[in-house]
C-alpha positions, 0 to 999 in steps of 0.5 A, a space after each residue: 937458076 930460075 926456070 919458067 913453066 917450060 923448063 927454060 933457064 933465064 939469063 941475062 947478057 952482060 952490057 958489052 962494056 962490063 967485065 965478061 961483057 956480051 956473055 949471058 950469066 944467070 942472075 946474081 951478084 955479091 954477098 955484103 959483109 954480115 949477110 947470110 947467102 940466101 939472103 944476098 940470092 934474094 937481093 940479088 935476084 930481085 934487084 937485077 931481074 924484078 922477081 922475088 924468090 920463093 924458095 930454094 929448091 936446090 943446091 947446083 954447084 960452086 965454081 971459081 973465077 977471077 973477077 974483074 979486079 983480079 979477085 979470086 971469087 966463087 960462085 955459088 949457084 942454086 934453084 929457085 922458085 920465083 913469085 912470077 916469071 914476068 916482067 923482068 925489070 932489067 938494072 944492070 944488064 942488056 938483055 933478059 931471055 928464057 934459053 933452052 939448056 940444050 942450045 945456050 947462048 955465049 956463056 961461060 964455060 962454067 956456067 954451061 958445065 953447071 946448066 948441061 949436067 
């Protein structure tokens, strides 16, 4: 989870022909085989968003779902600190916006469960 100076969270929209399409998600993506998960965060967050992570500021949670091709998959998520917050330089999603946690648009309902706590 990545905030800005205001407190706001960054999610990015799923393109409408993905899976889960039209649903906003925070960033983040697949661990390759023999890398470490703080390693594959940094990756991630920089290849979907253009940011670099700073820092790890905490540990928020885990849940499961099935994925597209029917994989059991979980889903770690984390607080970071980020270099800057813009530009975001989208790659594999529609759209990009910095969202009050208190009025979120179309997430899961796992991800609001971990964004209202």
């Amino acid at each position: 989870m990545i905030t800005d100076e205001q407190e706001q969270v960054l999610l990015l929209k799923r393109r409408a022909d993905d899976f889960l399409g039209g649903l906003w998600e925070l960033p983040g993506g697949g661990v390759e085989h023999g890398e470490q998960l703080e390693d594959a965060l940094c990756r991630e967050v920089t290849e979907e968003t253009g940011l670099t992570i700073t820092g790890v500021t905490g540990y928020l949670g885990t849940f499961d779902y099935e994925s597209d091709n029917g994989m059991k998959t979980r889903q770690f998520t984390f607080a970071v600190t980020v270099e800057q917050t813009k530009p975001i330089v989208l790659t594999e999603h529609d759209e990009s916006a910095w969202t009050d946690r208190r009025t979120l648009p179309a997430v899961s309902d796992e991800t609001r469960a971990l964004l209202t706590r």
